[in-house]
MILOKOL-795253 format. One record per residue (C-alpha): residue number from 1; x, y, z; residue in one letter. Coordinates in steps of 0.05 Angstrom, whole numbers. Layout:
N
+------+--------+--------+--------+------+
: resi :     px :     py :     pz : resn :
+------+--------+--------+--------+------+
:  NUM :      X :      Y :      Z :    A :
...
+------+--------+--------+--------+------+
//
This chain:
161
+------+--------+--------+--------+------+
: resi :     px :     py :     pz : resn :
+------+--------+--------+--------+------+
:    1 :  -2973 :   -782 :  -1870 :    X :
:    2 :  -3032 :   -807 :  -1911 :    X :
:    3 :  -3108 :   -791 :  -1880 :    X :
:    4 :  -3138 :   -854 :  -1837 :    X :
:    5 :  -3201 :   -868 :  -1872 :    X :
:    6 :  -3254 :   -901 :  -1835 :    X :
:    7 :  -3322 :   -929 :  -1827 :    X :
:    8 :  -3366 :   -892 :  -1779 :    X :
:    9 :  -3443 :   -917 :  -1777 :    X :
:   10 :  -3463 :   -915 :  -1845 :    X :
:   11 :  -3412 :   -870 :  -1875 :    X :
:   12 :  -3338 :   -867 :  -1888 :    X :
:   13 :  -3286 :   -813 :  -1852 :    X :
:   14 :  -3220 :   -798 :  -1881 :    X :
:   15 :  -3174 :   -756 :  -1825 :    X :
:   16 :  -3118 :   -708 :  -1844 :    X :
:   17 :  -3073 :   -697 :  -1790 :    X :
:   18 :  -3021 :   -642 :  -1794 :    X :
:   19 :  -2985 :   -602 :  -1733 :    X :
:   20 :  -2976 :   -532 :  -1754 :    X :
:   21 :  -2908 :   -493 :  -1727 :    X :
:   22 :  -2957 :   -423 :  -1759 :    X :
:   23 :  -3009 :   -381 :  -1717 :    X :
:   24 :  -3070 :   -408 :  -1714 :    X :
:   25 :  -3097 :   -349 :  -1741 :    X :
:   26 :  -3047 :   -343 :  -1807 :    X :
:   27 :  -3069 :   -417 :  -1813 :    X :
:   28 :  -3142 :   -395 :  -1814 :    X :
:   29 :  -3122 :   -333 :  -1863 :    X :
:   30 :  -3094 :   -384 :  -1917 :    X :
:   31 :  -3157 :   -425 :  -1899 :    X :
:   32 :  -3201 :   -374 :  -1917 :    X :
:   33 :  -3176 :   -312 :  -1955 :    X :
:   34 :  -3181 :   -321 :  -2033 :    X :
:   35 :  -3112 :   -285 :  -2047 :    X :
:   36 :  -3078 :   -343 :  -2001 :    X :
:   37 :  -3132 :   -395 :  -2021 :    X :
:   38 :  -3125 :   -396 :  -2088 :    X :
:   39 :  -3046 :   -409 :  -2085 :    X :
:   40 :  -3064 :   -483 :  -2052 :    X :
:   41 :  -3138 :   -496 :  -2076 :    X :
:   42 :  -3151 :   -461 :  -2135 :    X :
:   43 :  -3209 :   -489 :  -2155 :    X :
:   44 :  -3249 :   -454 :  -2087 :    X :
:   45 :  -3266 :   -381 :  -2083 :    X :
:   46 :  -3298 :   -366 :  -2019 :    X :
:   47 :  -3360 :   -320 :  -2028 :    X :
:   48 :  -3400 :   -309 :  -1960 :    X :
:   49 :  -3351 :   -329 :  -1908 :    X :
:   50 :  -3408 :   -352 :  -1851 :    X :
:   51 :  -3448 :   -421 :  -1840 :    X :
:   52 :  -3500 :   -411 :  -1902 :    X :
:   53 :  -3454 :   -370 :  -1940 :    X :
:   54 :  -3434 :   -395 :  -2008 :    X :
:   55 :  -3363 :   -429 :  -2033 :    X :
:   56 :  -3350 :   -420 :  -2115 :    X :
:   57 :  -3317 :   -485 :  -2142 :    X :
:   58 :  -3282 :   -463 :  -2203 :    X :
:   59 :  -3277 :   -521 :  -2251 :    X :
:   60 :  -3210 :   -481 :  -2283 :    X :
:   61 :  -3212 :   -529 :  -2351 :    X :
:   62 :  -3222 :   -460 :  -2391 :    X :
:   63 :  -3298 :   -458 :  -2398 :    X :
:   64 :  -3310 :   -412 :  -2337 :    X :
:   65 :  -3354 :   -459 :  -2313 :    X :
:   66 :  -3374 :   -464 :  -2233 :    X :
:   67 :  -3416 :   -486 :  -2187 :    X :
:   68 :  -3438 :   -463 :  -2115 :    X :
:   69 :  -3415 :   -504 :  -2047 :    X :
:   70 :  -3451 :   -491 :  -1990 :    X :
:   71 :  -3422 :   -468 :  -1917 :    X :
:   72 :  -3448 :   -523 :  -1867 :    X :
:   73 :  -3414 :   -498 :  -1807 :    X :
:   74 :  -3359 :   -440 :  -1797 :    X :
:   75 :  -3337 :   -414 :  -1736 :    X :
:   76 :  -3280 :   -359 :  -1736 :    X :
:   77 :  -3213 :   -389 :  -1726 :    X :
:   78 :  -3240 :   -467 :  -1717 :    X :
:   79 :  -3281 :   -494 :  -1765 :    X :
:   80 :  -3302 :   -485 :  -1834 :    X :
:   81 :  -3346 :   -535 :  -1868 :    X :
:   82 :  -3374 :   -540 :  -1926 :    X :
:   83 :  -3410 :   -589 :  -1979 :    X :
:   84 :  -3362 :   -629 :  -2023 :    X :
:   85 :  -3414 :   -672 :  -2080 :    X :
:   86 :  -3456 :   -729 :  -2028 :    X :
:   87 :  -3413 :   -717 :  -1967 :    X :
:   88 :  -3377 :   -655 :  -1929 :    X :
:   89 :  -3315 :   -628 :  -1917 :    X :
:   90 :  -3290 :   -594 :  -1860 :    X :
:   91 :  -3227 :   -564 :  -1829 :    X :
:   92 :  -3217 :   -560 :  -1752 :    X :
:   93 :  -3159 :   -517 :  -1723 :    X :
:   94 :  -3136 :   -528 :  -1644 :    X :
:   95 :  -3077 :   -483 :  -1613 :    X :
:   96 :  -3011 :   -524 :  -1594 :    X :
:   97 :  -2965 :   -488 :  -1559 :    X :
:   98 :  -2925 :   -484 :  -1616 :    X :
:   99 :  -2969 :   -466 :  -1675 :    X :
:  100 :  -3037 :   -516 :  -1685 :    X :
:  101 :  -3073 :   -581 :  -1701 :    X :
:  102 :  -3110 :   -572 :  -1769 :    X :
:  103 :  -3151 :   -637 :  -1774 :    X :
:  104 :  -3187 :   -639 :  -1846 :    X :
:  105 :  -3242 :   -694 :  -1852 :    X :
:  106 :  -3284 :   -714 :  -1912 :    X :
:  107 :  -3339 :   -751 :  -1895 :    X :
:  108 :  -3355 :   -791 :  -1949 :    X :
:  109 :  -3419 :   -835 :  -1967 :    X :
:  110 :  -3396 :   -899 :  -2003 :    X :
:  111 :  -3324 :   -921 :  -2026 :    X :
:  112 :  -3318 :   -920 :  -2100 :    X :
:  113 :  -3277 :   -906 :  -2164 :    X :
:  114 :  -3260 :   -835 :  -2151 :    X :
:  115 :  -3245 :   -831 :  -2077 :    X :
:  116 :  -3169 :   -857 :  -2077 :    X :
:  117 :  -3172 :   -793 :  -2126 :    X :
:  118 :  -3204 :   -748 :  -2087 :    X :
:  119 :  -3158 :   -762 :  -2025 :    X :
:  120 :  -3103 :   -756 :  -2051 :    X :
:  121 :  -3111 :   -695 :  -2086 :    X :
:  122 :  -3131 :   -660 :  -2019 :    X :
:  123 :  -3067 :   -694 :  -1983 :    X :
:  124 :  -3021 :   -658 :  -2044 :    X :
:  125 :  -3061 :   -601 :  -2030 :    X :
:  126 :  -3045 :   -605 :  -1956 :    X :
:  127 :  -2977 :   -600 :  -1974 :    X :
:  128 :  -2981 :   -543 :  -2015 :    X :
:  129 :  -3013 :   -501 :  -1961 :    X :
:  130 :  -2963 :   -517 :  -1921 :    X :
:  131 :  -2904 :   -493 :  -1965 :    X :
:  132 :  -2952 :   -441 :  -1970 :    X :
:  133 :  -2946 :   -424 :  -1894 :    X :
:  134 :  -2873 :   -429 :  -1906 :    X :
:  135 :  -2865 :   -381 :  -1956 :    X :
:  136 :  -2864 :   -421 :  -2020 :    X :
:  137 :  -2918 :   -417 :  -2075 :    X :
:  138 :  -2928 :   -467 :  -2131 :    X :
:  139 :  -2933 :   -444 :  -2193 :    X :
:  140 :  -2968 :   -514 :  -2219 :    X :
:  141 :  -3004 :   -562 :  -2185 :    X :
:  142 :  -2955 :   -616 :  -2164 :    X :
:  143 :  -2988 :   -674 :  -2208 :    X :
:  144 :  -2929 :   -728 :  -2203 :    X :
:  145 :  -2931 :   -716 :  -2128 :    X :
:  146 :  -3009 :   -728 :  -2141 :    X :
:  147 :  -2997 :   -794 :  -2188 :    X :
:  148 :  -2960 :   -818 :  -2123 :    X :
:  149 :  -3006 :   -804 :  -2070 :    X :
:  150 :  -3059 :   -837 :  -2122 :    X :
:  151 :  -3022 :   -902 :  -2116 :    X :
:  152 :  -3012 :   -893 :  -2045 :    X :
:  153 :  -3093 :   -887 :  -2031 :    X :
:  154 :  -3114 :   -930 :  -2076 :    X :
:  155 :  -3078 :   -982 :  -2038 :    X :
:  156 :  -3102 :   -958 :  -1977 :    X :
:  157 :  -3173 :   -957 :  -2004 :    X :
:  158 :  -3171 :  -1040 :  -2019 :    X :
:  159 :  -3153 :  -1051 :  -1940 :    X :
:  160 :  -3205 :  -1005 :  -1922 :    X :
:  161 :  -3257 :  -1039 :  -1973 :    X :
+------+--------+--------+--------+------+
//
């Protein structure tokens, strides 16, 4: 299911939906532990797990060059959110009865040429934490699955517009 993306006041929301059948806490784990993170976002390395602690985004192009994301907001179990260039993202977990809600939102400040990018490379990797949960690691990033999703947003991204 592709994120609704919004305009709220004088920004723009994009809401990731996805019903978990995992813990809420082994949902939290893959959010948040670096062995587990890097198998679905391997660009992040968490290093000060609080609100004010510190994210490392790995640019991974072979330079070894990175740059520091800031915690806005975490709260064990529920919420971790964090800078992500002009806007913020942040993931929200809520029990179900049989696993949990994660919501992701990016809150985003204008519409423009890279955001049908952007979304749809955190909706692939979405899906790779969830084959995560389920046991299966990818050993590349999914990219025609990406191109896809691309198309898919972009599209979405005129209506919005």
């Amino acid at each position: 299911m592709l994120a609704a993306v919004q305009k709220v006041n004088d920004r723009y929301i994009a809401r990731f939906d996805r019903l978990l059948h995992h813990p809420l806490q082994e949902v939290w784990a893959a959010l948040t532990q670096n062995e587990k993170l890097e198998k679905w976002m391997p660009n992040l390395k968490i290093a000060g797990l609080r609100s004010g602690g510190m994210i490392q985004f790995n640019m991974n192009d072979g330079t070894g060059a990175s740059f520091a994301i800031k915690i806005t907001d975490c709260r064990e179990n529920s919420v971790l959110e964090f800078e992500w260039g002009d806007g913020r993202v942040r993931f929200e977990l809520y029990p179900e009865a049989d696993g949990c809600l994660l919501v992701l939102k990016e809150s985003l400040p204008a519409i423009n040429e890279h955001t049908a990018k952007d979304l749809a490379g955190w909706h692939v990797c979405l899906d790779m934490l969830i084959d995560l949960l389920n046991e299966h690691v990818h050993a590349d990033f999914p990219k025609e699955n990406w191109e896809k999703r691309h198309t898919e947003y972009a599209a979405l991204i005129e209506q919005v517009k």
